[in-house]
DSSP file (Angstrom, degrees, kcal/mol; ACC not computed):
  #  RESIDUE AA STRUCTURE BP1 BP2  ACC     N-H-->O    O-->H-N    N-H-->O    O-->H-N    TCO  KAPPA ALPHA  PHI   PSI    X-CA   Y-CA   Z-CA
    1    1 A X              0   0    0      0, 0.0     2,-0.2     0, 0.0    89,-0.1   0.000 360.0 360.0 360.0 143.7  137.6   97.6  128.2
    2    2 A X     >  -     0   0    0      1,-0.1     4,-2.2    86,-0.0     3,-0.4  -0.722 360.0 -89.9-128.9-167.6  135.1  100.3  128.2
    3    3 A X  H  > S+     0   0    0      1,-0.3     4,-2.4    -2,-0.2     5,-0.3   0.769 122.4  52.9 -92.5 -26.0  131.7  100.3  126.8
    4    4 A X  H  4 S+     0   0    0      2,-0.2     4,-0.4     3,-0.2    -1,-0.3   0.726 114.4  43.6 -56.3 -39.1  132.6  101.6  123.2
    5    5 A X  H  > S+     0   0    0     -3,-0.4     4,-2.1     2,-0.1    -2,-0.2   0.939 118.7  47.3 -68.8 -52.0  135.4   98.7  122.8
    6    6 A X  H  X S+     0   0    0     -4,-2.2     4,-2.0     1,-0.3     3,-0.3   0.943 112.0  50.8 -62.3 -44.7  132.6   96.1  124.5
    7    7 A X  H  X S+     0   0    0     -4,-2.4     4,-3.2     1,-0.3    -1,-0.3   0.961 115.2  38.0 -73.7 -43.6  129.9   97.3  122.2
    8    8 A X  H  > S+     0   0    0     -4,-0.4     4,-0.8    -5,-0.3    -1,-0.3   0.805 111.0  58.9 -96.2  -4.0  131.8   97.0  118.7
    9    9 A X  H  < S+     0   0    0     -4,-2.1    -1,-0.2    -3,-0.3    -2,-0.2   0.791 100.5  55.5 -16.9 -63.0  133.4   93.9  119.7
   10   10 A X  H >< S+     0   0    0     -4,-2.0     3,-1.0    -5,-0.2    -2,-0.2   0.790 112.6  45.2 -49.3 -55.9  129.9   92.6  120.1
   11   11 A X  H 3< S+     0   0    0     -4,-3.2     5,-0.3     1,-0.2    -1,-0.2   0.773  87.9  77.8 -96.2  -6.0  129.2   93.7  116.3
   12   12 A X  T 3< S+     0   0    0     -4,-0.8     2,-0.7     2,-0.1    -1,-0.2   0.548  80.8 102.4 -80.1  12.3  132.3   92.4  114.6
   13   13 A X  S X  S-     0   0    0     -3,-1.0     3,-1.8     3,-0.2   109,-0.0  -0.840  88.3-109.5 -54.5 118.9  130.4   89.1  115.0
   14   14 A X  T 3  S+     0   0    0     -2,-0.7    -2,-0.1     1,-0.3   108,-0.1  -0.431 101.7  11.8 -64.0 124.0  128.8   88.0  112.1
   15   15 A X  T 3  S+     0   0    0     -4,-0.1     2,-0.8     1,-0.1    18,-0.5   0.203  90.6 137.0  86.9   6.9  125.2   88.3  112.5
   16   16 A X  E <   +A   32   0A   0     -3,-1.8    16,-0.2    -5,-0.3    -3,-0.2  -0.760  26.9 177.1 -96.8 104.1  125.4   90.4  115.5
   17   17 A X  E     -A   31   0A   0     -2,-0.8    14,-3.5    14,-0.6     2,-0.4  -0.297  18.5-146.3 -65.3 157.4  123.0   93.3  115.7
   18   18 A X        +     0   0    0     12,-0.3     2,-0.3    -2,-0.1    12,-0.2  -0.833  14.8 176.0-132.3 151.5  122.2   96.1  118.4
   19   19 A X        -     0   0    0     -2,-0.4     2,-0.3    10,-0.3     3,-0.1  -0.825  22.8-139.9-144.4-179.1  118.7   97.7  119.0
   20   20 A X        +     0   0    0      1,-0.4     2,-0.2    -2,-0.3     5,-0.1  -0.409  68.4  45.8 164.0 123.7  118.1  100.4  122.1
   21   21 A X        +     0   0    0      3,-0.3    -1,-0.4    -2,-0.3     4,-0.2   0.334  61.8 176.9-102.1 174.0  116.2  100.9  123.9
   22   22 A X  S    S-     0   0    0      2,-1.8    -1,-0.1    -2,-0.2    -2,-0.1  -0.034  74.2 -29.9-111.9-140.3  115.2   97.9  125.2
   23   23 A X  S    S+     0   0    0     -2,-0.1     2,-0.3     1,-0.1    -3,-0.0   0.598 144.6  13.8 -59.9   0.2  112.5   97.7  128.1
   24   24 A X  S >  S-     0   0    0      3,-0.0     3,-1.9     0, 0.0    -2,-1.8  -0.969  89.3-107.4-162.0 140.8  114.1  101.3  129.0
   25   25 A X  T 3  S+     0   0    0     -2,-0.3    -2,-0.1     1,-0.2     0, 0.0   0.642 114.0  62.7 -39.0 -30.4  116.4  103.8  127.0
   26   26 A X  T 3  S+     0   0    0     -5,-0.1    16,-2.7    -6,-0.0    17,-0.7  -0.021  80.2  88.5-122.4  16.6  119.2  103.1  129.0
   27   27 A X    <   -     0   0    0     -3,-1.9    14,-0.1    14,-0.2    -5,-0.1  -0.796  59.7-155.7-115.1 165.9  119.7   99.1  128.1
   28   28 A X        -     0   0    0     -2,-0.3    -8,-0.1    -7,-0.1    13,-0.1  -0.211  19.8-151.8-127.1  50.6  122.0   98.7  125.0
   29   29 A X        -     0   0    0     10,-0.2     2,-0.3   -11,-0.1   -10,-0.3   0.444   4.4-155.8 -27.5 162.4  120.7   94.8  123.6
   30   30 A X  E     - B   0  38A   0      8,-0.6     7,-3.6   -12,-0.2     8,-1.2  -0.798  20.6-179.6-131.9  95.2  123.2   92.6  121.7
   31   31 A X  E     +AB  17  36A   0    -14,-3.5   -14,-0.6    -2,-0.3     2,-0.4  -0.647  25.1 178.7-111.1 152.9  121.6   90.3  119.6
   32   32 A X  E >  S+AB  16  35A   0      3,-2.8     3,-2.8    -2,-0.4   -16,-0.1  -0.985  88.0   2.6-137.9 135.0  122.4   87.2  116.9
   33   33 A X  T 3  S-     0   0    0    -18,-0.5     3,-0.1    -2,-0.4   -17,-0.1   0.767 126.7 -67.9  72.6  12.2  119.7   85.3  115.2
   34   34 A X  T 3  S+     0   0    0      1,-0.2    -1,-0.4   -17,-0.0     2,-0.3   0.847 111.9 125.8  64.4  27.3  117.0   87.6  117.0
   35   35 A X  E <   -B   32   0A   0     -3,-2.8    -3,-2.8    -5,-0.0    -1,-0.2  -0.986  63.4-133.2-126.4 114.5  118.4   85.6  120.3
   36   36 A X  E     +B   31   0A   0     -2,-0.3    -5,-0.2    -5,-0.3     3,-0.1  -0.419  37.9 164.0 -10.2  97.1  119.8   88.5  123.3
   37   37 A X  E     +     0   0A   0     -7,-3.6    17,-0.9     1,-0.5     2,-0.4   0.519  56.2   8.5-122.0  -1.6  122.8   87.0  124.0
   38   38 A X  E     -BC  30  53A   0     -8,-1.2    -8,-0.6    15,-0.2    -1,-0.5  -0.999  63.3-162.8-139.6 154.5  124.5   90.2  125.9
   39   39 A X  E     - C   0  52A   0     13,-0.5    13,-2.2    -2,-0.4     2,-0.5  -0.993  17.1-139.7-129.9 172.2  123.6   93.5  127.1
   40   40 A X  E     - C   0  51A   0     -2,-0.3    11,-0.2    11,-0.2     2,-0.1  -0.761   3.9-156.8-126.2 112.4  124.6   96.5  128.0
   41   41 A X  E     - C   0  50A   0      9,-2.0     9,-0.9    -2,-0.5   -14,-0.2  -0.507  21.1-164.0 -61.8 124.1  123.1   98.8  131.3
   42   42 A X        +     0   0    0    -16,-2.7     2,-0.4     7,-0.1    -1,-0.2   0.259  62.6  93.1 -78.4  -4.1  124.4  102.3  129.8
   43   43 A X  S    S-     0   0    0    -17,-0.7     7,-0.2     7,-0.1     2,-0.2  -0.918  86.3-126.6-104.6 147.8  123.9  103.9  133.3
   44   44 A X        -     0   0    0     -2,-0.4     2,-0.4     5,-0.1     5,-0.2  -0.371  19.0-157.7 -77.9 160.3  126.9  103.7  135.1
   45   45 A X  S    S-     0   0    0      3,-2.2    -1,-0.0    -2,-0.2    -4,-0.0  -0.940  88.7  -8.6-138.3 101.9  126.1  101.8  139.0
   46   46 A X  S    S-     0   0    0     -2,-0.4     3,-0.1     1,-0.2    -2,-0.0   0.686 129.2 -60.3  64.9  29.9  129.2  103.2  141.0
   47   47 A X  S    S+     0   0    0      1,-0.2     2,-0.3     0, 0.0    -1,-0.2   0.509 117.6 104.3  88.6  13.4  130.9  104.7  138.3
   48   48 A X        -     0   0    0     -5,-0.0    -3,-2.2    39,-0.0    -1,-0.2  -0.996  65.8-135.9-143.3 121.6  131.2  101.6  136.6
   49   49 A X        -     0   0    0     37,-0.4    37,-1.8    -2,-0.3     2,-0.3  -0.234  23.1-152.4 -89.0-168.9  129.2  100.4  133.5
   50   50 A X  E     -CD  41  85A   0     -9,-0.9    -9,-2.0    35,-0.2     2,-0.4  -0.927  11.2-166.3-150.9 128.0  127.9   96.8  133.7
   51   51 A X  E     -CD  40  84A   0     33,-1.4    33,-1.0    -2,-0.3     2,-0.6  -0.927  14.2-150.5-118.0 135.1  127.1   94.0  130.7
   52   52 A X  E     -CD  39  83A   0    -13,-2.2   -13,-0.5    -2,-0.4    31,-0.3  -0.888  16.3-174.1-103.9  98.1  125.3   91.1  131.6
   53   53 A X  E     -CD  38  82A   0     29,-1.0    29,-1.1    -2,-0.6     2,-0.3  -0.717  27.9-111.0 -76.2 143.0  125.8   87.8  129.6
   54   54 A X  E     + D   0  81A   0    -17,-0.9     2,-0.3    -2,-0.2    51,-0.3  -0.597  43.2 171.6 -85.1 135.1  124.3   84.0  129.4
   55   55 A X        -     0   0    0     25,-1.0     2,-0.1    -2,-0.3    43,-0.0  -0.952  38.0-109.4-133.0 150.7  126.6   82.0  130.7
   56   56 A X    >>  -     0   0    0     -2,-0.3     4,-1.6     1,-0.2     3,-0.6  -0.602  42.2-115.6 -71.7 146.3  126.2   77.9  131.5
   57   57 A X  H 3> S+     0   0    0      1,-0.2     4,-1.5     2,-0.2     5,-0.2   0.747 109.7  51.9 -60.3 -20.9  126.2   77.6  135.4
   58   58 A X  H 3> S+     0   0    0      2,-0.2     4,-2.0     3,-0.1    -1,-0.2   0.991 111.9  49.1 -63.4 -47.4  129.3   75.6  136.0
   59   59 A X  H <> S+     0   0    0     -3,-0.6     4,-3.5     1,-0.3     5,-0.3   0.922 114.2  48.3 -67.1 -42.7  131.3   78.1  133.9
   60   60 A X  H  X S+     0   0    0     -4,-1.6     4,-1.5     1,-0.2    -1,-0.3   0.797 108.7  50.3 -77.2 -23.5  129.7   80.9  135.8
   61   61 A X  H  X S+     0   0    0     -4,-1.5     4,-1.6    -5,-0.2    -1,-0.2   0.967 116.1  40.4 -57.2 -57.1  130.3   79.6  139.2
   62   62 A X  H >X S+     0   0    0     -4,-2.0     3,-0.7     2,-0.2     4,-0.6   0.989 116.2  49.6 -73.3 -39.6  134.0   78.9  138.6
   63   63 A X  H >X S+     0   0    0     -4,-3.5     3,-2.2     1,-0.2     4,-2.0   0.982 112.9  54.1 -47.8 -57.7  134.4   82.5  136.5
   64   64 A X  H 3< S+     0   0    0     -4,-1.5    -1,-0.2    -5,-0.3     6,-0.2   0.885 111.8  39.3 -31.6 -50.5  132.5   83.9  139.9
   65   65 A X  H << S+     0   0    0     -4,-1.6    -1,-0.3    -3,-0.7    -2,-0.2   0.258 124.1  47.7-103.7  19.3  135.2   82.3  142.4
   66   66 A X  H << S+     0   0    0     -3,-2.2     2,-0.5    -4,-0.6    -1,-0.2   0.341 114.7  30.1-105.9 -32.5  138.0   83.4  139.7
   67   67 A X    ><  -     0   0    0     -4,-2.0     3,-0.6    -5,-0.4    -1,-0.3  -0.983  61.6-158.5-135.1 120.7  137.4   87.1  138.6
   68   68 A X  T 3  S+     0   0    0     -2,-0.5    -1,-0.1     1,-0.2    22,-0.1   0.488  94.1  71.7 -43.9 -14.9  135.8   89.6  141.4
   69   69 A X  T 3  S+     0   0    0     20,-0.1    16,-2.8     1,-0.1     2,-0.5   0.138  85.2  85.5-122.1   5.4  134.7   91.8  138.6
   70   70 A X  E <   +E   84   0A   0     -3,-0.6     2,-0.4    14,-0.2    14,-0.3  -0.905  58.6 172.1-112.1  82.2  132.1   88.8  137.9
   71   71 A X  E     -E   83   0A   0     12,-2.4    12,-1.5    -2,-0.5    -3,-0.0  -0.920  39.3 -98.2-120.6 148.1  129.0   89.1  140.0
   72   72 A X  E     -E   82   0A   0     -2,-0.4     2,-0.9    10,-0.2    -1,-0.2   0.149  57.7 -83.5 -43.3 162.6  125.9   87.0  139.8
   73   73 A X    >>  -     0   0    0      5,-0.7     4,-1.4     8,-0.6     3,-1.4  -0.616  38.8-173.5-128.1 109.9  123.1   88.7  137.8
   74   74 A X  T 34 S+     0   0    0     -2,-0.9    -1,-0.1     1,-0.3    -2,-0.1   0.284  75.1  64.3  -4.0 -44.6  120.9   91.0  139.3
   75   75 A X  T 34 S+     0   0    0      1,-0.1    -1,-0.3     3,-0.1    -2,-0.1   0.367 124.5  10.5 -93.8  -9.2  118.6   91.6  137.0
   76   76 A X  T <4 S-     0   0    0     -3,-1.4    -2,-0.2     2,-0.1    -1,-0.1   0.435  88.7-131.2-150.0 -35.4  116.8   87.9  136.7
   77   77 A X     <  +     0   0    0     -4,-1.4     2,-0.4     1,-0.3    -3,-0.1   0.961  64.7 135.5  61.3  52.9  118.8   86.1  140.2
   78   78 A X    >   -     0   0    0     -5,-0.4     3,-1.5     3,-0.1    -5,-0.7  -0.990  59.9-138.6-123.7 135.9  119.6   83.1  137.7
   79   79 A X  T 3  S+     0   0    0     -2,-0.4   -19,-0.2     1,-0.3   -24,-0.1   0.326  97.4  63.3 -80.0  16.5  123.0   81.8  137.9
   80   80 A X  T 3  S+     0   0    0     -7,-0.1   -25,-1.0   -26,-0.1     2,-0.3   0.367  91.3  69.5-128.8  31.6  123.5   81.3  134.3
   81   81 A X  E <   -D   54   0A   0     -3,-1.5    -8,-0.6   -27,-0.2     2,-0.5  -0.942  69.5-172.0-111.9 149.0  123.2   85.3  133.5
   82   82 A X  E     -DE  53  72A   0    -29,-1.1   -29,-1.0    -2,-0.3     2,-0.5  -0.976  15.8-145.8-138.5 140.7  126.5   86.8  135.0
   83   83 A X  E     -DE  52  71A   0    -12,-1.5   -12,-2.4    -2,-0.5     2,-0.4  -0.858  20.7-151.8 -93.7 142.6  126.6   91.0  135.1
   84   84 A X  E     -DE  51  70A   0    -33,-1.0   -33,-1.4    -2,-0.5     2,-0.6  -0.965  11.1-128.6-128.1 104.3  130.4   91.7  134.5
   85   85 A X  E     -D   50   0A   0    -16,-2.8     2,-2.7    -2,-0.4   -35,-0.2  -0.732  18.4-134.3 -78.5 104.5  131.6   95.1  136.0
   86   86 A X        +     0   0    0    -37,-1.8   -37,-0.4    -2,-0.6     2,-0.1  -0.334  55.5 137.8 -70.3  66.5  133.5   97.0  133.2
   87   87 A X    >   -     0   0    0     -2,-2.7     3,-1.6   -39,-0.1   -18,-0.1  -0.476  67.2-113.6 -89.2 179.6  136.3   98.0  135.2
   88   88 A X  T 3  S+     0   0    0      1,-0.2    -2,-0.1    -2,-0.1     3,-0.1   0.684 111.1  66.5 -89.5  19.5  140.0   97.9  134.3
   89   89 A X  T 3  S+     0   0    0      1,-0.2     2,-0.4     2,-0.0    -1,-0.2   0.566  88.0  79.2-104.2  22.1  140.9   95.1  136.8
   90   90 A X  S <  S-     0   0    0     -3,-1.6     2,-0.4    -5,-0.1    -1,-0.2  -0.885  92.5-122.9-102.1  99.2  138.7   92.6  134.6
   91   91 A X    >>  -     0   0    0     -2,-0.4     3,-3.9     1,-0.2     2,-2.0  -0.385   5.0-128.6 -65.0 108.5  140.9   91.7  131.4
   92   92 A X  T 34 S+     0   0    0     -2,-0.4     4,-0.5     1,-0.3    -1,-0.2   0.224 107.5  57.6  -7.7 -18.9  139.8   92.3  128.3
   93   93 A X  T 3> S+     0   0    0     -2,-2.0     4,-1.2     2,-0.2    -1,-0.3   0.748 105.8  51.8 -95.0 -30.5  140.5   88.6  127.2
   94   94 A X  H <> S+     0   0    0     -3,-3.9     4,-1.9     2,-0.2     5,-0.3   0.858 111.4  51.4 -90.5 -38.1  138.2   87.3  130.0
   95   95 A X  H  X S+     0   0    0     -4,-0.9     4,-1.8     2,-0.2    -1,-0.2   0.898 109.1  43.2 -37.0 -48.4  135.6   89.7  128.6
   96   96 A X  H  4 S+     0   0    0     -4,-0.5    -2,-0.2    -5,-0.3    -1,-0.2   0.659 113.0  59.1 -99.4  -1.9  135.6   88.8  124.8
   97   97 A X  H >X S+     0   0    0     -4,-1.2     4,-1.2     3,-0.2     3,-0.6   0.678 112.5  40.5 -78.4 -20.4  135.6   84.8  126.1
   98   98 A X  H 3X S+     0   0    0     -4,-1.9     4,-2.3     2,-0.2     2,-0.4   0.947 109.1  50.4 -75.8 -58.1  132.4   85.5  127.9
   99   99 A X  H 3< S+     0   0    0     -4,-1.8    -1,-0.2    -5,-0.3    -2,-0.1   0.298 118.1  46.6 -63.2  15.8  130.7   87.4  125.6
  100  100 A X  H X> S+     0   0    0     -3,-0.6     3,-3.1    -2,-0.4     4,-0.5   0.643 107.7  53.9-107.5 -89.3  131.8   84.3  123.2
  101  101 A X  H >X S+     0   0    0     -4,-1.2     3,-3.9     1,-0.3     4,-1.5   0.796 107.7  56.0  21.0 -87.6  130.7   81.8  125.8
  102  102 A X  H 3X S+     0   0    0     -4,-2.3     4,-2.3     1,-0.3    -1,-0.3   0.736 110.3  43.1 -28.5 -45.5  127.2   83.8  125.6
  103  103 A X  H <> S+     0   0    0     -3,-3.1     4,-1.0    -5,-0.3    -1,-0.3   0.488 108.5  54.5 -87.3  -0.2  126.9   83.3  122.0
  104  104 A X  H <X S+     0   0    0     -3,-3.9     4,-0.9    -4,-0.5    -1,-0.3   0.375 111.2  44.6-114.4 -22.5  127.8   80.1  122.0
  105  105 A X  H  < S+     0   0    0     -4,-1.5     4,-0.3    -5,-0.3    -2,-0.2   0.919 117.3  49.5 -66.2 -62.5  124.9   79.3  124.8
  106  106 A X  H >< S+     0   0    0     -4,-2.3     3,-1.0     2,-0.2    -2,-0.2   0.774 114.2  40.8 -34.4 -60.4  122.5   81.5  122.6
  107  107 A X  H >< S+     0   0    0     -4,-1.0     3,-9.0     1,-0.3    -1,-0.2   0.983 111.7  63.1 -77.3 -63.3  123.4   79.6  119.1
  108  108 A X  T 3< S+     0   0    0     -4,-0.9    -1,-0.3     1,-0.3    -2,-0.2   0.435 109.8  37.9 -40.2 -12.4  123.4   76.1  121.2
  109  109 A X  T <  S+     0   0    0     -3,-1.0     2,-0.5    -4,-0.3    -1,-0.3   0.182  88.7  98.7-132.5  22.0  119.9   76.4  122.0
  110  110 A X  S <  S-     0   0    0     -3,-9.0     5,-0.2    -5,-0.1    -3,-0.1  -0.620  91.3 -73.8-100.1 175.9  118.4   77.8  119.1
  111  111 A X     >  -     0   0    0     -2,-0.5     4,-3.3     1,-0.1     3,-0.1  -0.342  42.7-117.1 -62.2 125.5  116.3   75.1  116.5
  112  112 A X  H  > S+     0   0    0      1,-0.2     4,-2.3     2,-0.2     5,-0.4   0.873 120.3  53.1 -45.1 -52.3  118.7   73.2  114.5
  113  113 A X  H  > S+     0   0    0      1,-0.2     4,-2.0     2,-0.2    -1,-0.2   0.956 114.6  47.3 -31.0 -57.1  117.2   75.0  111.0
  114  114 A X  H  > S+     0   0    0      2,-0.2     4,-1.6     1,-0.2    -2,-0.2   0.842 109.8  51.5 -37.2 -61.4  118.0   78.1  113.2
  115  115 A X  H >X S+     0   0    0     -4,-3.3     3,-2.6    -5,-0.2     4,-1.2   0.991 109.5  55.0 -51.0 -69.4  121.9   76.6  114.2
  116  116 A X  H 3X S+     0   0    0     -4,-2.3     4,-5.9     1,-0.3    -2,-0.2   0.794 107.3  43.3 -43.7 -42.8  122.5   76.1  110.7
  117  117 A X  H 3X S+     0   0    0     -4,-2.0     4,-1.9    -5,-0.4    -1,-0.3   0.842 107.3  56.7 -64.4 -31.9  121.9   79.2  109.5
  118  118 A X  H <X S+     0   0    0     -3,-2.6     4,-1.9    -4,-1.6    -2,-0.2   0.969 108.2  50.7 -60.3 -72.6  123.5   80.7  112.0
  119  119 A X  H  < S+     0   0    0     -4,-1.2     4,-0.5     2,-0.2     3,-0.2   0.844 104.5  55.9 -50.8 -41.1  126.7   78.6  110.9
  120  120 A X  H >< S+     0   0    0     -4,-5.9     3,-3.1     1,-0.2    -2,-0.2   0.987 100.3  60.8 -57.0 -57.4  126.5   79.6  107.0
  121  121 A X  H 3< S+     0   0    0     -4,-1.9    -2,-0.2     1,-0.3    -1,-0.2   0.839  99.6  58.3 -31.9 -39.3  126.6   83.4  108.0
  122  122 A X  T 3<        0   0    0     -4,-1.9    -1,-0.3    -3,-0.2    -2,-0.2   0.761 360.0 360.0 -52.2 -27.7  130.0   82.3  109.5
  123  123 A X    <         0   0    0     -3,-3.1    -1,-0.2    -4,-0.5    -2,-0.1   0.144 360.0 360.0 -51.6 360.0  131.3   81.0  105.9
């Protein structure tokens, strides 16, 4: 998947919005509900771009000892963010179930008023 599939993926969710830049030019946010639940670094780090998503820590441990392309995430050194290496030997299915997984952390923890609302935009 490369970063033009990931990124409009990301917005044929309902309610999901983009803003850039983020703390820098070069971060590409993903947002629902004003909640971050993915982003995307838009410089490449070994030729290779990388999106970071919240993931619960059990799921992200076993996806870690499952997928190589799956590396803990840098950027905070909390095991429930995981940075995702867009390369092609990470399958596109295991991609749009994390970046599902993410939104599904994200929605789960926002205020029930919050949830709900979240759920009519799905209707």
């Amino acid at each position: 998947m490369n970063i033009e599939d990931f990124r409009n993926y990301c917005l044929s969710i309902k309610g999901a919005t983009e803003s850039c830049p983020f703390l820098d030019k070069n971060i590409l946010v993903l947002k629902v509900m004003d909640k971050m639940f993915t982003y995307i670094n838009l410089v490449p780090k070994d030729g290779q771009f990388r999106a970071s998503m919240k993931c619960d820590p059990e799921k992200a441990n076993e996806l870690r000892e499952r997928y190589q392309g799956i590396t803990h995430g840098d950027h905070t050194k909390s095991s429930n963010w995981n940075a995702v290496y867009l390369k092609s030997d990470v399958p596109d299915s295991l991609i749009k179930e994390l970046i599902l997984h993410s939104l599904e952390e994200v929605i789960n923890k926002l205020p029930k008023k919050r949830r709900e609302e979240y759920k009519s935009l799905q209707k």
